[in-house]
DRENROVEX-726522 format. One record per residue (C-alpha): residue number from 1; x, y, z. Coordinates in steps of 0.05 Angstrom, whole numbers, plus 32768, in hexadecimal, padded with zeros to 4 digits. Layout:
# residues N
(rec NUM (X Y Z))
...
This chain:
# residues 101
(rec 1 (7E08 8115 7FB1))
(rec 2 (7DFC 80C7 7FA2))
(rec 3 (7DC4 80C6 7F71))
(rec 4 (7DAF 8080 7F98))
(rec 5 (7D66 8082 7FB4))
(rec 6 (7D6E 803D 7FD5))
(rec 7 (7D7F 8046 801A))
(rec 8 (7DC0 800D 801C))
(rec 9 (7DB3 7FD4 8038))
(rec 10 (7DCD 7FD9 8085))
(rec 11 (7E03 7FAB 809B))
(rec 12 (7DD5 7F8D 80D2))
(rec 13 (7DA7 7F71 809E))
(rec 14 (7DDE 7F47 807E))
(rec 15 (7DF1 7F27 80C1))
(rec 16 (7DAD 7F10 80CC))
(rec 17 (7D98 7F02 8082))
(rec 18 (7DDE 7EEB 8070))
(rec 19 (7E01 7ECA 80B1))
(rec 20 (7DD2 7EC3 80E6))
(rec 21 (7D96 7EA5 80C0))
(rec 22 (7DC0 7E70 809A))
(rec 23 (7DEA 7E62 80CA))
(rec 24 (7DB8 7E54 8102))
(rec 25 (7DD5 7E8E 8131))
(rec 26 (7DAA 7EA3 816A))
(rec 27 (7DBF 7EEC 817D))
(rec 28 (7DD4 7ED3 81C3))
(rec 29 (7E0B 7EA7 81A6))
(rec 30 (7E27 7ED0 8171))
(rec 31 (7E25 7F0A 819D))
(rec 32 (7E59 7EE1 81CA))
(rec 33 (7E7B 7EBA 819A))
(rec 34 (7E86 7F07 8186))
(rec 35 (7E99 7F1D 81CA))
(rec 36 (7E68 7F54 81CD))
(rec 37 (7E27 7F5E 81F3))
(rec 38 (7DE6 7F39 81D3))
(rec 39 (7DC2 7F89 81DA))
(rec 40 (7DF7 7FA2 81AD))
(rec 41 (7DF4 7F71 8179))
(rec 42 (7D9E 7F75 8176))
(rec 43 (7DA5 7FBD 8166))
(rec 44 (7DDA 7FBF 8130))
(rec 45 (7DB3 7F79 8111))
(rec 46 (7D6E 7F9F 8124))
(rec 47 (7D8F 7FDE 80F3))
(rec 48 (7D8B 8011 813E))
(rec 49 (7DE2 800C 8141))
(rec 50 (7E0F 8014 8114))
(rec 51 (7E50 7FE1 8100))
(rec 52 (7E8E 8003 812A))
(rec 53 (7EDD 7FF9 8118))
(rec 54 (7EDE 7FC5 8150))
(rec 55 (7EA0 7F9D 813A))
(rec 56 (7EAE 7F98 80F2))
(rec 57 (7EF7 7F77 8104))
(rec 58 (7EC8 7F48 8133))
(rec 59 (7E95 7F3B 80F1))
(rec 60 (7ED0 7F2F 80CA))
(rec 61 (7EF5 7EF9 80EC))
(rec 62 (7EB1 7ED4 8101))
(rec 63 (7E9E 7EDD 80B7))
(rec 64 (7EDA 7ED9 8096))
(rec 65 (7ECE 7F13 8071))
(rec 66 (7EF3 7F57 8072))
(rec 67 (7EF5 7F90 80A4))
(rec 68 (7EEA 7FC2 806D))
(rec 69 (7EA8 7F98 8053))
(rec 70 (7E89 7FB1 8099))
(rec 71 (7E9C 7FF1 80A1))
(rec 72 (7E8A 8003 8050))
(rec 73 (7E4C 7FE2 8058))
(rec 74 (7E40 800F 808C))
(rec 75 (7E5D 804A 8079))
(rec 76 (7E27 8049 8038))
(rec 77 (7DF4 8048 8063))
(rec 78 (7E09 8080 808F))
(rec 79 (7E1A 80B8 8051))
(rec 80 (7DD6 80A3 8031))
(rec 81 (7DB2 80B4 8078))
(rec 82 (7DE3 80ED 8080))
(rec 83 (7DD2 810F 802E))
(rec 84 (7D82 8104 804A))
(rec 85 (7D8D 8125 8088))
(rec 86 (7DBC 8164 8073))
(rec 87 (7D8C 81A1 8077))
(rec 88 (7DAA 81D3 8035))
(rec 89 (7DD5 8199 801F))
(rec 90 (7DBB 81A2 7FDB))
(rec 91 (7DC9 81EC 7FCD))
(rec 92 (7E1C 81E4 7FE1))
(rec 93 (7E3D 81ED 7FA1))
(rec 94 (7E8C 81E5 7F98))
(rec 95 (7EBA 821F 7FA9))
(rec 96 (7EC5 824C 7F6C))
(rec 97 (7F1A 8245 7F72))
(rec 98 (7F09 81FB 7F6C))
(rec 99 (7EEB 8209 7F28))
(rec 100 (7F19 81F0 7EF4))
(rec 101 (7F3E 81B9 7F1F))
């Protein structure tokens, strides 16, 4: 289990703290400079959606960034919710013919 107690910061918040704010963007206009709907870029900026395959290659050629900054970005933020959320997580131990390896 990731000994992090800060919950990651979610990819939505760097789009508006990093792109949108600087940048001037309204949601409306990056949402279609995107080609998405302006509903589905509020929730994943508004942290309610998360970044999909198909988004993050949209981010990434808006941004010039990389696919795989997206979709990490948001795949931190879903195992820390996921290791919070796991009822017994904590008492799985590794399988004894694994011991030794």
């Amino acid at each position: 289990m990731d000994a992090t107690t800060r919950k990651p910061t979610h990819p939505g918040a760097i789009i508006r703290h990093d792109y949108m704010e600087p940048l001037n963007l309204t949601v409306t206009g990056l949402a279609a400079h995107l080609g998405i709907s302006r509903k589905h870029l509020s929730q994943v900026i508004h942290e309610r959606a998360g970044v999909t395959s198909g988004l993050a290659l949209r981010l990434a050629r808006a941004f010039n960034t990389s696919p795989e900054l997206w979709l990490n970005l948001q795949r931190k933020c879903d195992l820390w919710e996921a290791e919070r959320a796991a009822p017994g997580l904590e008492t799985i131990r590794p399988l004894p013919q694994l011991a030794g390896l």
